[in-house]
Legacy VTK file of the C-alpha trace (Angstrom):
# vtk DataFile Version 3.0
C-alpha trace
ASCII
DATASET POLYDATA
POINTS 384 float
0.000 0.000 0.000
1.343 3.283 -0.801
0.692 6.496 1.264
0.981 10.075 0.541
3.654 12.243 1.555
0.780 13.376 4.361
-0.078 10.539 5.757
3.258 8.628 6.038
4.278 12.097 7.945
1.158 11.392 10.235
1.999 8.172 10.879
5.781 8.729 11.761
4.600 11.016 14.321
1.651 9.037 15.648
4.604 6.245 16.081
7.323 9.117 18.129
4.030 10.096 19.958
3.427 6.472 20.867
6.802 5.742 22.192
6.985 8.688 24.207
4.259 7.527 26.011
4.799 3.361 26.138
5.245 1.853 29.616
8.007 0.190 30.387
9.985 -1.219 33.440
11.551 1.362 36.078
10.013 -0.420 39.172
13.385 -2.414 39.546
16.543 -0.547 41.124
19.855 -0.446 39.366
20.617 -3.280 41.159
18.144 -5.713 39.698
20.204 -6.001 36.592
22.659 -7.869 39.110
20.841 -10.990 39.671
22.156 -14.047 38.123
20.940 -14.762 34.232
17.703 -16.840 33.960
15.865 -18.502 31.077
15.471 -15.782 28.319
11.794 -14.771 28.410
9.776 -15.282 25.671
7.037 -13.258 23.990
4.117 -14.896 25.453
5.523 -14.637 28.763
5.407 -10.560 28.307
1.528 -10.808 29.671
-0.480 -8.168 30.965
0.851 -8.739 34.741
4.788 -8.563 32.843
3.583 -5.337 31.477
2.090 -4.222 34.905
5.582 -4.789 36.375
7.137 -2.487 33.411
4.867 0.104 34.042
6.244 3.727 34.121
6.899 6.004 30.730
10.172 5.922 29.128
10.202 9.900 30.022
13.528 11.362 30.609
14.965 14.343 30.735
17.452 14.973 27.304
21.446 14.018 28.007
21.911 15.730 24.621
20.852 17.546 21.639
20.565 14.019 19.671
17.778 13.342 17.913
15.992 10.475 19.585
15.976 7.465 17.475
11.884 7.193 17.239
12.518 10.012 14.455
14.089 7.223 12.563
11.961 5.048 10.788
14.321 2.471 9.595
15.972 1.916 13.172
12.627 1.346 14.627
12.187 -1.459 11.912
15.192 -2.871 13.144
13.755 -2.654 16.550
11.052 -5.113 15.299
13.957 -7.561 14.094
15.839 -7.602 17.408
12.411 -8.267 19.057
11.864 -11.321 16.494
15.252 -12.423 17.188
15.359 -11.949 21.162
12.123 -12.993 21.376
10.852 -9.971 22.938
7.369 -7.645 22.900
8.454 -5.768 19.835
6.628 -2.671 21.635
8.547 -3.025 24.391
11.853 -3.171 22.178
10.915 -0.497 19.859
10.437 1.766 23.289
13.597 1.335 24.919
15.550 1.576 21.002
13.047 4.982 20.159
13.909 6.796 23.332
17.412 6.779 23.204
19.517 9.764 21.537
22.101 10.220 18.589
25.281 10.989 20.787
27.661 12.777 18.510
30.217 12.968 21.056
30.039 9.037 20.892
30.634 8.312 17.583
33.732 11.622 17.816
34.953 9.314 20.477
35.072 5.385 18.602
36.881 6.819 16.003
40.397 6.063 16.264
43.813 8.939 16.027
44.528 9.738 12.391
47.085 7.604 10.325
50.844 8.511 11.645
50.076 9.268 15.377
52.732 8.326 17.137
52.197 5.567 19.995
54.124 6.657 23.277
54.245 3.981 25.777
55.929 6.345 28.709
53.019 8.905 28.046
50.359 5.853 28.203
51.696 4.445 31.357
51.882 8.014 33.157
48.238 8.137 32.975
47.574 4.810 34.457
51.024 4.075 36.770
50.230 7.302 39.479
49.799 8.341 42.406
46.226 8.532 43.038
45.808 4.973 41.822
48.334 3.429 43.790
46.842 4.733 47.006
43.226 4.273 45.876
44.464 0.660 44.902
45.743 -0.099 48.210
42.654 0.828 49.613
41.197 -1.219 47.686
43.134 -4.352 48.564
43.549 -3.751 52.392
39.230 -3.600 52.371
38.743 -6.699 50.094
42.152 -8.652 51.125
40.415 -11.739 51.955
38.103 -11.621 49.135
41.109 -11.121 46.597
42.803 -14.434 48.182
39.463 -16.179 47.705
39.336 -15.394 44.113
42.953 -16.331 43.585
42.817 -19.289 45.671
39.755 -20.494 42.926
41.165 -19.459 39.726
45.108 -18.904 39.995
44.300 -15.118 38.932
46.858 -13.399 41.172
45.087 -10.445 43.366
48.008 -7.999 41.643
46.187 -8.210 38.298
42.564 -8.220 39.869
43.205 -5.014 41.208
45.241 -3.476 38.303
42.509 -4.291 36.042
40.031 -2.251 38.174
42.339 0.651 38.563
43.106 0.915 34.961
38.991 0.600 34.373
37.410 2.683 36.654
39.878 4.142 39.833
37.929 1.379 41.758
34.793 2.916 41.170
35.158 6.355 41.071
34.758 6.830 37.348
32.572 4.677 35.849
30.940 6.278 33.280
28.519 8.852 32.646
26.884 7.815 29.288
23.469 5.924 29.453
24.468 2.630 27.790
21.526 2.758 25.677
22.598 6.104 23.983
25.967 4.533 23.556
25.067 1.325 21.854
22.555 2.610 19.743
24.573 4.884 18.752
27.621 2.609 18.338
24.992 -0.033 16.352
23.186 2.218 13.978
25.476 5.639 13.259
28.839 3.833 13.961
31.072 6.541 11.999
31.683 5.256 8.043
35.108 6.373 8.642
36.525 3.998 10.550
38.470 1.165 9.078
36.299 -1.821 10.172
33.200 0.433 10.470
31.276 -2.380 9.590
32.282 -5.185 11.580
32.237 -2.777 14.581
28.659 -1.733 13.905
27.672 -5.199 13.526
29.673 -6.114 17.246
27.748 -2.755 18.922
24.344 -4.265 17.540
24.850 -7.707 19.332
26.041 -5.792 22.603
22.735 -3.935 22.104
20.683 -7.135 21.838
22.734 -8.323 25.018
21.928 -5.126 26.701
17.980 -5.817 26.396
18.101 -9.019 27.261
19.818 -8.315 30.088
17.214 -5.721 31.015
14.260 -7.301 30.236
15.351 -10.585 32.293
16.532 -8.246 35.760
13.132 -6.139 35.306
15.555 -3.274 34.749
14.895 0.014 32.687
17.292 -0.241 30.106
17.437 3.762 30.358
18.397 4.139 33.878
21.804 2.848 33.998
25.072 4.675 32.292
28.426 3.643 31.454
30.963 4.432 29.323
30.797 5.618 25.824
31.216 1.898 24.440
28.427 0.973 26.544
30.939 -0.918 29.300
29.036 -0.725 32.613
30.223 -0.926 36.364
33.583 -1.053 38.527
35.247 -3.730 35.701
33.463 -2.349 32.492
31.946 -5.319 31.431
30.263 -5.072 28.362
26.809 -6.830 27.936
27.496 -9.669 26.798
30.482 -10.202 28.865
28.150 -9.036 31.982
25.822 -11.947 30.985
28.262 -14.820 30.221
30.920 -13.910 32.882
29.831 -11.995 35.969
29.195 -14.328 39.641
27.448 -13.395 42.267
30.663 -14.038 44.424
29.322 -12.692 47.485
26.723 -15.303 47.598
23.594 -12.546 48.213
21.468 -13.406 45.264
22.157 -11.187 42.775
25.383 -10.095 40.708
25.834 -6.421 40.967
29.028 -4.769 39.141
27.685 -1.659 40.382
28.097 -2.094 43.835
29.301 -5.067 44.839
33.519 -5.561 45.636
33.209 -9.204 45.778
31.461 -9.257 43.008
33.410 -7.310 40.883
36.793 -9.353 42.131
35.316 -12.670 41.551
33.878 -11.527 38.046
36.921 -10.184 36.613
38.886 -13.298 37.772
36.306 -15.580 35.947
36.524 -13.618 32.780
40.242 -14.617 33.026
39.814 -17.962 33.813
37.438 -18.379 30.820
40.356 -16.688 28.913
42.583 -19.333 29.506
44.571 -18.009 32.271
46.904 -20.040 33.402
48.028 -20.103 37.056
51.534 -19.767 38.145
53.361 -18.804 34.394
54.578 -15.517 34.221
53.090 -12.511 32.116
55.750 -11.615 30.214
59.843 -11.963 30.293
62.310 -9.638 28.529
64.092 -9.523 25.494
66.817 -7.741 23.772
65.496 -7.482 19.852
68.669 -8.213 17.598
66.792 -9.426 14.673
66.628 -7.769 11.532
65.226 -8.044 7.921
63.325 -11.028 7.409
63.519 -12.469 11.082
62.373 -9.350 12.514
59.429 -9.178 10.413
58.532 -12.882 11.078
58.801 -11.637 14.839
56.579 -9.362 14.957
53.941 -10.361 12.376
51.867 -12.063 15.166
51.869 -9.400 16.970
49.922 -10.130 20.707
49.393 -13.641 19.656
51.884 -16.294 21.368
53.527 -18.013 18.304
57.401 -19.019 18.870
58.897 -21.570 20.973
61.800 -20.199 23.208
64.270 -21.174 21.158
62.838 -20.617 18.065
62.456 -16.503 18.706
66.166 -16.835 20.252
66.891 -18.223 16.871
65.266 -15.475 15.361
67.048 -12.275 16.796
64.963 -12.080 20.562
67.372 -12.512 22.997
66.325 -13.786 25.933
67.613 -14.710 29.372
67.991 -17.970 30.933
64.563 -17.996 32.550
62.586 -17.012 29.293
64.586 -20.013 27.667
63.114 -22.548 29.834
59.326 -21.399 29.659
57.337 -24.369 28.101
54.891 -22.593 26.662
54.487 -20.028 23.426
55.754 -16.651 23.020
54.851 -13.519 21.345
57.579 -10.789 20.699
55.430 -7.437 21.932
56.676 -4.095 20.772
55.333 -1.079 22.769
56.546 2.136 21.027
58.070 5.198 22.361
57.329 8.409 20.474
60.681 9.752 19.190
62.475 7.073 21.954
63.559 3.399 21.098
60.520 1.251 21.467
60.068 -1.445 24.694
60.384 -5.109 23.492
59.061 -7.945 25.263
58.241 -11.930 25.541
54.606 -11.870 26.358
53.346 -15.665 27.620
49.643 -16.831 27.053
48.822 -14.794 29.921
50.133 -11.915 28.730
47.775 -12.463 25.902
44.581 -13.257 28.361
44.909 -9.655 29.726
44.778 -8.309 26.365
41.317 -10.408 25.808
39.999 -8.040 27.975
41.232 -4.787 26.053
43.123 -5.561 22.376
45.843 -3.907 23.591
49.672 -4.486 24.358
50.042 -0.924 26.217
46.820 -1.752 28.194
47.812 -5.101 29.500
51.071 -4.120 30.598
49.556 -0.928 32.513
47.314 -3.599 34.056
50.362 -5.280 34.805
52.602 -2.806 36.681
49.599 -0.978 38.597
48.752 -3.923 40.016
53.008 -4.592 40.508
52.920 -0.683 42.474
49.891 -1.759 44.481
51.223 -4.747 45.596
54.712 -2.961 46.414
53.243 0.123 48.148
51.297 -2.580 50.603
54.314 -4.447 51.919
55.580 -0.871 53.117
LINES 1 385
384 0 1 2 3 4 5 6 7 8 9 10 11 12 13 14 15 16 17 18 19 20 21 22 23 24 25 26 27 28 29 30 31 32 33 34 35 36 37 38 39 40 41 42 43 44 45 46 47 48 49 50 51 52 53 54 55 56 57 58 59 60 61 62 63 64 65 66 67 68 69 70 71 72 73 74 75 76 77 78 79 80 81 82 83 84 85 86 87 88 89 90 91 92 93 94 95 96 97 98 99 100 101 102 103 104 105 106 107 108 109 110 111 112 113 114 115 116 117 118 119 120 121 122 123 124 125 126 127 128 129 130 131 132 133 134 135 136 137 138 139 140 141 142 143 144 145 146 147 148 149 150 151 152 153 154 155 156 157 158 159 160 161 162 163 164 165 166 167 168 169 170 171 172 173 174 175 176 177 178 179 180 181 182 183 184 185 186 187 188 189 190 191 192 193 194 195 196 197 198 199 200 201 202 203 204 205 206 207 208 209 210 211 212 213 214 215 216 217 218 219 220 221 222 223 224 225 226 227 228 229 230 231 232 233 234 235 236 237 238 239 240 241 242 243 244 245 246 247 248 249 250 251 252 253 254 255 256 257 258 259 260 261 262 263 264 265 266 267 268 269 270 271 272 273 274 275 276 277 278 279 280 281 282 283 284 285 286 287 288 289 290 291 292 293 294 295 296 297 298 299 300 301 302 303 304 305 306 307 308 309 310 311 312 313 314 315 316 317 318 319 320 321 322 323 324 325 326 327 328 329 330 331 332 333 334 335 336 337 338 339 340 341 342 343 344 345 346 347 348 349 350 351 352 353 354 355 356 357 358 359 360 361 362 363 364 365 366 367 368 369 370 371 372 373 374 375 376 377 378 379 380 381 382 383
């Protein structure tokens, strides 16, 4: 059927009026997204009493001068889709999708330093390697200690790296993110910028953190508008995104529910599991050093891998990466990790599989080793 310009105008804003309106759930707290996941809901099972317990308006006040995404036709189609696919109220899904805004500082944000920009591993570090985390990391450690010793005692995740990951995410908690999650992922799934080198594939990974998102939601009885994160859509003290929230958080402090918000011993045991489920492997090393003395060929078969553990030992000795004695003897796969230095000779290293489990977390070789040596100051600042 076709309809005139008129009435197709009409109907688009009979739809934004619609949404604007729509019930959904805000009767749950933030922390009802922190119970444990369930069996995902189906449509039949969104009754009238389901819709009684999602019943307030998706009113907010504006975070920004976005547009909100009921003024676009097309995503609200695609709204429909995720419904069929999550098996969801499509009403409900079109709601949550139609109230979020455009974020254009989001999409400024994803889009990575032009071509040339020099990396600068001493600059990286300073930001992450400081003061205020060291002491807010101690903290941290002296008022979870036994709860850090649990988590290593279960999954051979040493407490160091627990608590550098957390510093390096969030200061332990005192930076979480100000974004709602929804504005970020919709914006990441539908307006991801063209720009970007793997602008689609990263569209396509922001859509199925979106799906994750409203499952997650819709299971906890949680309005998918109320909680904020960072401008990826990461949420609590570890930044776990969505998906990673659903497949790898515990409820390690055995109270019912798993809360990233708010929870310490949640948050410790989560991030160890993540790394257990990343093939961390207790006891080997992160990383050992080298002396690069490779060149040509060699030195581009060294590197090629990049993050990836690839050579024997021997084999990258062989090669032109000197290593010591130690290094020599470690059974498992290395990968030769350059971190470069502005103007300065780059850092070299031998990073082990467990080198490469932190960077599962963040694709990232300066990342992991910030993790690495926050958590090494922590630790050193609490045996003075």
């Amino acid at each position: 059927m076709k309809f005139s310009p008129i009435s197709a105008r009409a109907l688009l804003q009979i739809a934004i009026f619609s949404i604007a309106f729509c019930s959904i759930s805000t009767r749950a707290s933030t922390e009802k997204i922190l119970k444990g996941p369930s069996a995902k809901p189906t449509r039949a099972q969104t009754t009238a009493g389901t819709r009684a317990r999602h019943a307030t308006h998706f009113k907010r006040k504006a975070d920004s001068s976005g547009p909100l995404y009921a003024t676009r036709p097309e995503v609200l189609g695609a709204a429909n889709a995720i419904a069929a696919r999550l098996d969801l109220e499509p009403e409900w899904v079109r709601n949550a999708i139609g109230q979020s805004r455009y974020m254009p500082g989001i999409a400024r944000a994803i889009t990575p330093p032009p071509v040339g920009t020099a990396k600068n591993w001493a600059l990286y570090r300073s930001r992450f390697v400081e003061p205020m985390r060291i002491r807010a990391g101690v903290k941290f450690w002296q008022d979870n200690r036994e709860t850090l010793e649990r988590a290593e005692a279960q999954t051979g995740v040493p407490a160091a790296i627990i608590v550098g990951i957390i510093g390096v995410e969030t200061i332990y908690g005192q930076q979480t993110g100000t974004y709602r999650v929804m504005d970020a992922l919709t914006t990441l799934a539908f307006d991801f910028p063209k720009e970007h080198p793997r602008s689609t594939e990263r569209a396509a990974f922001f859509l199925s953190e979106l799906e994750a998102f409203l499952a997650l939601t819709h299971r906890t009885g949680t309005d998918p508008l109320a909680l904020r994160g960072s401008y990826a859509g990461a949420m609590g003290l570890p930044q776990f995104m969505p998906s990673s929230w659903s497949k790898f958080a515990v409820d390690f402090d055995s109270d019912g529910r798993t809360d990233l918000f708010h929870s310490a011993a949640d948050v410790i045991g989560s991030v160890a599991n993540y790394f257990k489920a990343h093939g961390w492997k207790p006891g080997m090393p992160t990383h050992f050093p080298v002396r690069l003395v490779a060149e040509g060929a060699d030195r581009a078969e060294l590197l090629a891998p990049d993050i990836r553990p690839t050579f024997a030992p021997a084999a990258m000795a062989a090669k032109g990466g000197e290593l010591d004695a130690t290094a020599l003897q470690h059974t498992g796969p290395l990968a030769l990790v350059e971190l470069q230095n502005g103007d300065a000779d780059p850092l070299y290293m031998a990073g082990t599989e467990n080198f490469y489990a932190i960077t599962r977390y963040n694709w990232s070789s300066y990342y992991a080793l910030a993790v690495i040596e926050l958590g090494q100051e922590v630790a050193a600042a609490m045996s003075k």
